[in-house]
N, C-alpha and C positions, 0 to 999 in steps of 0.2 A: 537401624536408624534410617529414616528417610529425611530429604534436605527440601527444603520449601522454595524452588529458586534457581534455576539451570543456567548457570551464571560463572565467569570465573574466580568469584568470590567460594559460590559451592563447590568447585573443581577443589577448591584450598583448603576447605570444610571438609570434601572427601578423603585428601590425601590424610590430615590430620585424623581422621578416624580410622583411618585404614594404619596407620604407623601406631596404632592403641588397640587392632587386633578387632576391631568395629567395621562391620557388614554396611556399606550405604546401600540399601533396598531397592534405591530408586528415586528420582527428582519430581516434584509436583510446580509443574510451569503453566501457566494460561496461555503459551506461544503454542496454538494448534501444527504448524509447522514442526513442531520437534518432537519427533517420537522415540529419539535413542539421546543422551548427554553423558560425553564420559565414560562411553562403553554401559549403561544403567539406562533402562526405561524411563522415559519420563509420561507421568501420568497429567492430565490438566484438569484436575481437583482431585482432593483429597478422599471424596466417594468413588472414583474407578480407579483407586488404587485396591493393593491389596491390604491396606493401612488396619491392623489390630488393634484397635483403643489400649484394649488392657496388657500388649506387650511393648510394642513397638512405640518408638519416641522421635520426636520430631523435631529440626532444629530451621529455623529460617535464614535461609542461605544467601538472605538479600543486603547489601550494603546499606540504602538508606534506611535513615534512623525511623523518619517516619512513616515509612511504608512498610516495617519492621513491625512498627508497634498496630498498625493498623490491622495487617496479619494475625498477628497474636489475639489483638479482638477479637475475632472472627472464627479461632478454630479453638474448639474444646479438646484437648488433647494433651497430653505428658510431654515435657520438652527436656531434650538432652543436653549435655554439655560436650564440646570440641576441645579438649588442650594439647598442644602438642608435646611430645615426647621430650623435646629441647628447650620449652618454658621451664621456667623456676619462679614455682611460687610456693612462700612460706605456708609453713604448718598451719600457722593460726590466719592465712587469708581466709574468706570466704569467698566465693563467685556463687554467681545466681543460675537458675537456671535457662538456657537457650541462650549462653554465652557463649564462645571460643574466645581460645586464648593461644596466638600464634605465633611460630618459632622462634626462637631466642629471645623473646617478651622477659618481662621480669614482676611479680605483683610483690611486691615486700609484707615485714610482718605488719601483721595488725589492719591490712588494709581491705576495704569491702569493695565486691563488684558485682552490682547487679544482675537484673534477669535482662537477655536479647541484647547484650553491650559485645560489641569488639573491642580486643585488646592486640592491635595487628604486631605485622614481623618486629620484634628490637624493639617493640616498646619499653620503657619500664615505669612502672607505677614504685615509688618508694614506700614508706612504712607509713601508715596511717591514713593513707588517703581513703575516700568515698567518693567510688563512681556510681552513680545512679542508671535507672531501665534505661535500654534505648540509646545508650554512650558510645561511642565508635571514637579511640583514642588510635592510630592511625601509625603507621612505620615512622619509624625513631624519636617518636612524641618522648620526651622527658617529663615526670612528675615529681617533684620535690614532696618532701613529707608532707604528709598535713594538708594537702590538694583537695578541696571536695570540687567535684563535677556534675552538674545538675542533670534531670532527666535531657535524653535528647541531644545533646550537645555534640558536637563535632570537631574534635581537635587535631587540624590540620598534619599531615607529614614535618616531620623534623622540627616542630613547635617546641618551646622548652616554659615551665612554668615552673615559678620558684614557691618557695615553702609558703605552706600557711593560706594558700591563696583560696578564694570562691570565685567559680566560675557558676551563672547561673542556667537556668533549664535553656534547654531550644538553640543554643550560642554556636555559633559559628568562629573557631577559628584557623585563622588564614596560614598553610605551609610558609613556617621557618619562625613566627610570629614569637614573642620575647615576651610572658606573660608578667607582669611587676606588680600589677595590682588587681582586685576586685574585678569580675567584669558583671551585667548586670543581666538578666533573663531577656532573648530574645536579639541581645548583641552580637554584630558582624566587627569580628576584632581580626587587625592585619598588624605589621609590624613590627622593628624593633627599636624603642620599647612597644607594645602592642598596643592599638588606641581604635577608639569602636568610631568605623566607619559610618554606618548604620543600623537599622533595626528592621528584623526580618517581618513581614505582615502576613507570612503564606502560613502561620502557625497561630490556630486559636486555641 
């Protein structure tokens, strides 16, 4: 596996593959300064690596969502999956691909996770939810059943959202925030109860 991203997010990506018995190859960074990350080569593209289309899989090692997805435009290639050894997640989840899903996390049954989403430390997603591409659900985020979360969206550290709820694409919510209702595509939510600050314009 190679990680897209010399970052201490990929250090966390690395350990997670490495406790599944998975080889990180090496880091592909644009920071011309950095030639070694992690004790691993870092290459700055993915042409002066020694990157195998048809073996080798790639995962983007980058937090933001939308520099995430921007990456993913850009590179024709097979994308792996990160879960760690300490997650628990049901038979019938799905996860997409160029996900991780990190230590003591929880995805319940029935419930979907897109392609390029974080599922960070101690999350837990309950039974039925849909997380959409590009979702970064964040340390000790709670999801009540029934949660859909749109593409993109960002839900803060120790956030908590009750059953049944839609959160829309792009959303920003704010660490500790108390989700009760609907929120709407593009909304910056803080709070408890949670109540949309304003609306993000850096996303067309």
């Amino acid at each position: 596996m190679f990680l897209y991203g010399a970052s201490g997010h990929g250090k966390v990506i690395e350990d997670i593959l490495s406790g599944n018995g998975i080889v990180t190859k090496g880091f592909i960074d644009d920071d011309r300064l950095l030639s070694r990350f992690s004790d691993k080569p870092v290459y700055h593209s993915l042409a002066e690596s020694d990157f195998n289309v048809s073996v080798d899989r790639l995962i983007i090692s980058v937090g933001n969502n939308l520099t995430r997805k921007r990456l993913v435009g850009q590179l024709d290639v097979s994308f792996g999956i990160g879960i760690h050894t300490s997650a628990m997640l049901s038979q019938s989840a799905k996860v997409g691909d160029g996900t991780v899903v990190m230590a003591h996390s929880t995805v319940n049954a029935g419930s979907v996770v897109g392609r390029h989403c974080i599922i960070n430390t101690n999350a837990s997603v309950d039974h039925d939810c849909v997380i959409e591409d590009f979702v970064h659900i964040s340390p000790n985020v709670a999801l009540a059943g029934g949660v859909h979360v749109g593409e993109g969206t960002h839900v803060g550290i120790g956030a908590c959202v009750i059953q049944g709820i839609r959160i829309g694409k792009w959303v920003i919510i704010g660490a500790g925030s108390v989700i009760i209702q609907d929120v709407p595509d593009f909304a910056v939510v803080v709070g408890n109860p949670g109540r949309v600050v304003k609306f993000r314009t850096d996303i067309k």
